[in-house]
C-alpha positions in Angstrom: 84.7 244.5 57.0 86.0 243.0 60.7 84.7 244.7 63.8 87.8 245.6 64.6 88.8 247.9 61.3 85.1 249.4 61.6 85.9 251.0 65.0 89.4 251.8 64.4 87.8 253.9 61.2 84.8 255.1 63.5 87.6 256.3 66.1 90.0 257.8 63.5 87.1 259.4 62.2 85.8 261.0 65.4 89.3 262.2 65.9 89.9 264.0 62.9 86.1 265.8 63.2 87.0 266.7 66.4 90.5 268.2 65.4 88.2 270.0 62.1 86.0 271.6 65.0 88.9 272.1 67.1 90.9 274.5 64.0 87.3 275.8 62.9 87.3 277.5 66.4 90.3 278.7 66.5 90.4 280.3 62.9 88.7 283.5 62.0 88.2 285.8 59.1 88.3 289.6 58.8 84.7 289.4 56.9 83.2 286.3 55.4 84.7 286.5 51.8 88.3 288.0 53.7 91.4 286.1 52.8 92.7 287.4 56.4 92.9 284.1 57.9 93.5 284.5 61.6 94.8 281.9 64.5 94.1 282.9 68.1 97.6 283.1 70.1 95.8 284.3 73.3 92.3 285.0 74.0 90.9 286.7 76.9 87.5 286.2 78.4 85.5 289.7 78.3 81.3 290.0 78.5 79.2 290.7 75.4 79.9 293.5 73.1 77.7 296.6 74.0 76.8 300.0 71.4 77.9 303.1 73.0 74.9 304.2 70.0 75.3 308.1 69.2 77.4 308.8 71.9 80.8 310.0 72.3 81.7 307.7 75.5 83.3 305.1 74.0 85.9 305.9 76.9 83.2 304.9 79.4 82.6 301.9 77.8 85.9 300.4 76.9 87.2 300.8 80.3 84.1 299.5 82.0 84.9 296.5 79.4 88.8 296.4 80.4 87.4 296.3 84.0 84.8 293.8 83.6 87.2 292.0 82.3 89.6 292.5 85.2 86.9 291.3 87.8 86.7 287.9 85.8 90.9 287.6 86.2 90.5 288.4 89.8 88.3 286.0 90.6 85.1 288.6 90.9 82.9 286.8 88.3 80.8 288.4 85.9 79.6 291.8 86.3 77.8 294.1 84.0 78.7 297.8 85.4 76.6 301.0 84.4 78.8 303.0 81.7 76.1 305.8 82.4 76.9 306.0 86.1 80.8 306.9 85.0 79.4 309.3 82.2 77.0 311.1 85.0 79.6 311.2 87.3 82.2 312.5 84.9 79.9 315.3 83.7 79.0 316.7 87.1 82.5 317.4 88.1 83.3 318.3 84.4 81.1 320.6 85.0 82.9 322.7 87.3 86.0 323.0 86.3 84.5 323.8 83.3 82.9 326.7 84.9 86.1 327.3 87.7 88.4 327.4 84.0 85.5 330.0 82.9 84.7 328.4 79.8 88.4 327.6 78.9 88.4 324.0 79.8 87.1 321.2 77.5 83.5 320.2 78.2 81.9 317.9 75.8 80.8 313.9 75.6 84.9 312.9 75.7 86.5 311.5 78.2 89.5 308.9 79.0 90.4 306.2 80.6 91.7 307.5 83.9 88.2 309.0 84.5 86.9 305.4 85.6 89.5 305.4 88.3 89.1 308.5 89.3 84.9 308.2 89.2 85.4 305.0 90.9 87.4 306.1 93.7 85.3 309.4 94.2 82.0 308.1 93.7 81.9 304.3 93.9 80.0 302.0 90.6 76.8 300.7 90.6 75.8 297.7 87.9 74.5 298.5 84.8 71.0 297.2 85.6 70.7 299.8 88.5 71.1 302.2 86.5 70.6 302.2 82.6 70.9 306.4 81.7 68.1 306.0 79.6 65.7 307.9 80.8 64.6 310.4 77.7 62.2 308.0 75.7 64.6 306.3 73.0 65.9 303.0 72.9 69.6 303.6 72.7 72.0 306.3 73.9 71.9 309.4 72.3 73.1 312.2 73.9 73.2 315.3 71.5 70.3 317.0 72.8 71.6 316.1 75.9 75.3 317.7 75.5 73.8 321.0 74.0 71.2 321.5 76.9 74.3 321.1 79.5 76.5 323.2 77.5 74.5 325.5 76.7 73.6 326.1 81.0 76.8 326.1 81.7 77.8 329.2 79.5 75.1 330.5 80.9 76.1 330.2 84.4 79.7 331.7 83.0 78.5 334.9 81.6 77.9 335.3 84.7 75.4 338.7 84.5 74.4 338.6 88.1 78.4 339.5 89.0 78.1 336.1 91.4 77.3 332.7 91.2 74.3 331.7 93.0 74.2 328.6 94.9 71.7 327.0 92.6 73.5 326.2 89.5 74.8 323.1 90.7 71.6 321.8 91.3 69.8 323.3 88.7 72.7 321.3 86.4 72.1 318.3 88.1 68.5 318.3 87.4 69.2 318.4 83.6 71.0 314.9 84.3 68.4 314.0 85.8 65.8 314.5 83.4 67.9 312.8 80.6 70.0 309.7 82.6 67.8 309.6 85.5 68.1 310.2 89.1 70.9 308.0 90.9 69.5 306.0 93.4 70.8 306.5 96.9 71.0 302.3 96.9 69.9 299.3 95.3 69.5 295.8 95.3 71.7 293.5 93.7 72.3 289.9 94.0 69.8 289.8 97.1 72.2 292.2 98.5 71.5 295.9 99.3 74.6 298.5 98.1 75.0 301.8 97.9 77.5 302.7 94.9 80.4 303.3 97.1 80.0 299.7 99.1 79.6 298.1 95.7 82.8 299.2 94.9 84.5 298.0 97.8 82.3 294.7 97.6 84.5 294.2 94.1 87.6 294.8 96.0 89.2 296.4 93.2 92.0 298.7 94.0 92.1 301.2 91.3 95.4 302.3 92.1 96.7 299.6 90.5 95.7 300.8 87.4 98.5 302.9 85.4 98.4 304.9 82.1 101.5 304.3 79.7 102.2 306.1 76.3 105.1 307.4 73.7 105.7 310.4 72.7 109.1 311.9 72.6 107.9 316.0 73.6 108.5 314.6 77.0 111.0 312.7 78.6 111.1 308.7 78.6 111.1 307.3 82.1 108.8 310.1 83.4 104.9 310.5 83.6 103.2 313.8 82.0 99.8 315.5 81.4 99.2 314.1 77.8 97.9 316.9 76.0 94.7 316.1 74.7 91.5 318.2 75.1 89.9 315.0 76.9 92.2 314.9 79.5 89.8 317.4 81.8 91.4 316.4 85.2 95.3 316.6 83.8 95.7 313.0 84.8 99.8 312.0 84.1 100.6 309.6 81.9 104.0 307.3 82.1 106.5 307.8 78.8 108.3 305.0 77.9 110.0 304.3 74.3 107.7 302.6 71.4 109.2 299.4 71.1 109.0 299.2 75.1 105.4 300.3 75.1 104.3 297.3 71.7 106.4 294.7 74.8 104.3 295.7 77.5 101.2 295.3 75.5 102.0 291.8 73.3 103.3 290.8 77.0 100.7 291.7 79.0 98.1 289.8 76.8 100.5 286.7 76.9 100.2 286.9 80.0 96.2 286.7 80.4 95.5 291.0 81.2 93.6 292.7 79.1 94.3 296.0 78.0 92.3 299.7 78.0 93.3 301.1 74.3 93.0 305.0 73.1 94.0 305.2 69.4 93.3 307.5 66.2 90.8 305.5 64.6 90.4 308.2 61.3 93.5 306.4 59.2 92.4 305.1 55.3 93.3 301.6 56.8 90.9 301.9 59.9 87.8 300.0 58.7 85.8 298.5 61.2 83.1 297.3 58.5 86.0 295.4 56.8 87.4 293.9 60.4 90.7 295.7 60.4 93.2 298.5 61.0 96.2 298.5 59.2 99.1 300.6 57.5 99.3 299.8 54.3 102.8 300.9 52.2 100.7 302.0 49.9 97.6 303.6 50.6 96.8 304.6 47.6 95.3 301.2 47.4 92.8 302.0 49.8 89.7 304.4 49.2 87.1 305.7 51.2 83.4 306.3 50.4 80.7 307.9 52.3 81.3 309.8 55.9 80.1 308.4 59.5 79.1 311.1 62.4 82.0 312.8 64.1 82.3 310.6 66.5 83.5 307.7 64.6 86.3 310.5 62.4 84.9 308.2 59.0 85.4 305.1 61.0 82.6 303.4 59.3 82.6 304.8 56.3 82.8 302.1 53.0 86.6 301.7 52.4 87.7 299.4 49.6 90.6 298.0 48.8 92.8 295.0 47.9 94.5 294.9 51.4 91.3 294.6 53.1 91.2 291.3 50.9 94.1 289.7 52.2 97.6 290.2 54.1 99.6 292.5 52.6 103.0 294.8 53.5 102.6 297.1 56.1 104.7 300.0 56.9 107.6 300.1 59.4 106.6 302.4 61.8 109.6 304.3 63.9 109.6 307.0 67.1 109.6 309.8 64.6 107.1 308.8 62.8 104.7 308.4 65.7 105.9 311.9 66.9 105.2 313.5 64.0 101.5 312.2 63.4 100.9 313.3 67.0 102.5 316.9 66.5 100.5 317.2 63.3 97.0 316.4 64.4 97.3 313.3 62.3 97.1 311.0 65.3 94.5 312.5 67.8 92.3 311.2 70.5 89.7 309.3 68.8 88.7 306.4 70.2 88.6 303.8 73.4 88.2 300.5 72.9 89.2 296.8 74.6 92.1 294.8 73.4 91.4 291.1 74.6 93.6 289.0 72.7 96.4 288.3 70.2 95.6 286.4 66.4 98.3 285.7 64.0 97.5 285.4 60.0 98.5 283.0 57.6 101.6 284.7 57.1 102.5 285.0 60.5 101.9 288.3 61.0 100.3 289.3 64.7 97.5 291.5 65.5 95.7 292.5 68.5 91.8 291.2 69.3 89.6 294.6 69.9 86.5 294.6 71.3 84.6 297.6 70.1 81.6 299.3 71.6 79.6 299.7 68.0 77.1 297.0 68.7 77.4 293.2 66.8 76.1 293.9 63.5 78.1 296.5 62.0 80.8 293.7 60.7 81.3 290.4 60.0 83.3 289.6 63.3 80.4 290.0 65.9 81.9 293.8 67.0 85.4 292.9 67.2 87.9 293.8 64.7 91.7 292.9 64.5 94.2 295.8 64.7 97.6 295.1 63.0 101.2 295.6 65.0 101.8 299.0 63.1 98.8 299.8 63.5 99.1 300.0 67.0 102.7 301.0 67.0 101.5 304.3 65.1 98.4 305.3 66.3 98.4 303.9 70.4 97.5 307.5 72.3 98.0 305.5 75.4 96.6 302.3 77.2 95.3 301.6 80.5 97.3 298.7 82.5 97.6 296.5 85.6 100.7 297.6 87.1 101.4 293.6 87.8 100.9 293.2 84.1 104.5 295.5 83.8 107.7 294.0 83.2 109.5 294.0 86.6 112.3 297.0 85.3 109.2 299.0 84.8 107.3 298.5 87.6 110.6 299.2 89.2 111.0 302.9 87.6 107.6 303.7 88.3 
């Protein structure tokens, strides 16, 4: 063998490892024995996967994601915000409407996505390491005992035996957040730099305004924003209707186009399986069975499903207007779940599916705590999203 031959096979060697690693990256798997075999269309960077752990603020915690995620895009580099702060925040003025509503309003661990705005504007952010919300001797987030103690104060304070309310309840509530998330400091110390959570905020230079909420639902006019009704939606924050086809555009566009995306979905379907890396309509569910139950949180989210069609690519339903109008009027598509789409995969077949980033920790699937969440999927069982307004098509930015 000349010189010459042995580095032209050295080089056309090198080139084709280098193209093997190059398609090794790009190509993912549902699970590692899954015959889902994904290619990534667009991929956006997002920080490490957290575990909302026994809580029911996955809303916190895939907003803070979307918004993390946002900083990055907007040249604000990496932060790692406090998902407690927002659920601390939330609860305290939860709190009184709860008791202004006399008991009538919804108080529980739920939440959604316009709270973060709303929190942020109000009450500023602080990073997660100023302040973690664990303050009540376990390792991860748990907040049952946590939920009942508020509740169960609050209907207290409603009952109202002394004829009045006293000027002490607030306080006396606040103290119970105290004890379980800890006390919010006044400031901190970040970066070298001293904040308080409002001039952290502003240090971000983040305008939450520019942050809209789109849906489709057809109880309500297209082209106009409404309360969504949903017993989450504790500060009746409005929505903006737009037909479903319009609404699967803005979100396969807005991903193309490098945003991220806030996404509330029903998350109890037969062909939700986070385990198995997927959510999908099958045509024929009856292929598909479910074993075991998960907490009420997760609706039987992690339960063990089975089925040839979490194997490999199969047909999916076609999913119309009505259909997602009737799932909704039905209670078959409720609030269940926030979570982070960050990208777009196709499979083998060509068929496209969003990247989720979920807030159940890394090591409850194969796919590091992401999952992939087919186009019906989302057509069908999208509650709403949260948005950049720059990240709209021009016509609806326009209308808005």
């Amino acid at each position: 063998m000349t010189k010459f031959s042995f580095v032209s096979v050295l080089l056309i060697s090198s080139l084709f490892l280098f193209q093997f690693q190059l398609q090794a990256q790009d190509t993912l798997r549902n699970k590692k024995d899954g015959d889902y075999i994904f290619t990534i269309k667009k991929d956006i960077e997002v920080n490490e996967v957290q575990n909302q752990s026994r809580t029911g603020t996955c809303w916190s915690f895939s907003a803070l994601s979307f918004i993390e995620s946002e900083l990055i895009r907007l040249g604000q580099g990496k932060h790692k915000l406090s998902e407690m702060y927002i659920v601390r925040k939330a609860y305290e003025d939860k709190a009184e409407n709860y008791v202004r509503m006399h008991g009538t309003a919804n108080f529980s661990q739920g939440g959604a996505f316009h709270d973060i705005p709303y929190v942020i504007k109000k009450y500023g952010i602080m990073p997660q390491e100023a302040y973690k919300g664990l303050n009540y001797g376990l390792e991860n987030h748990n907040h049952s005992e946590m939920e009942a103690a508020l509740k169960g104060f609050l209907d207290a304070i409603i009952a109202n035996k002394q004829k009045k309310l006293t000027t002490s309840w607030k306080p006396a509530f606040s103290a119970i957040l105290d004890a379980y998330l800890g006390i919010v400091p006044e400031s901190f110390e970040y970066n070298g730099t001293s904040y308080t959570p409002t001039s952290f905020a502003e240090s971000l230079e983040m305008n939450m305004d520019d942050y809209v909420i789109i849906t489709s639902f057809t109880h309500h006019p297209f082209n106009e924003s409404f309360v969504l009704e949903v017993p989450d939606n504790w500060i009746w924050a409005q929505a903006y209707n737009v037909p479903m086809d319009e609404m699967m555009g803005i979100m396969k566009g807005a991903i193309n186009k490098g945003f991220g995306l806030g996404w509330a979905a029903d998350v109890s379907e037969k062909g939700f399986s986070f385990k198995n890396g997927l959510a999908i309509v099958p045509e024929d569910e009856s292929a598909l069975t479910v074993k075991g139950k998960d907490n009420k949180q997760f609706n039987d989210a992690g339960a063990d499903k089975a089925g040839t069609q979490f194997d490999s690519p199969g047909k999916e339903l076609v999913i119309t207007q009505e259909m997602r109008q009737e799932a909704f009027d039905n209670y078959l598509t409720t609030d269940d779940h926030g979570m982070h789409l960050t990208g777009i995969v196709t499979d083998q077949e060509g068929s496209e599916y969003f990247i989720v980033k979920n807030s159940w920790g890394t090591s409850y699937n194969d796919c590091d705590g992401y999952f992939y969440a087919s186009m019906p999927y989302v057509a069908l069982k999208t509650m709403n999203f949260m948005i950049h307004k720059d990240a709209l098509p021009k016509a609806i930015q326009k209308k808005m």
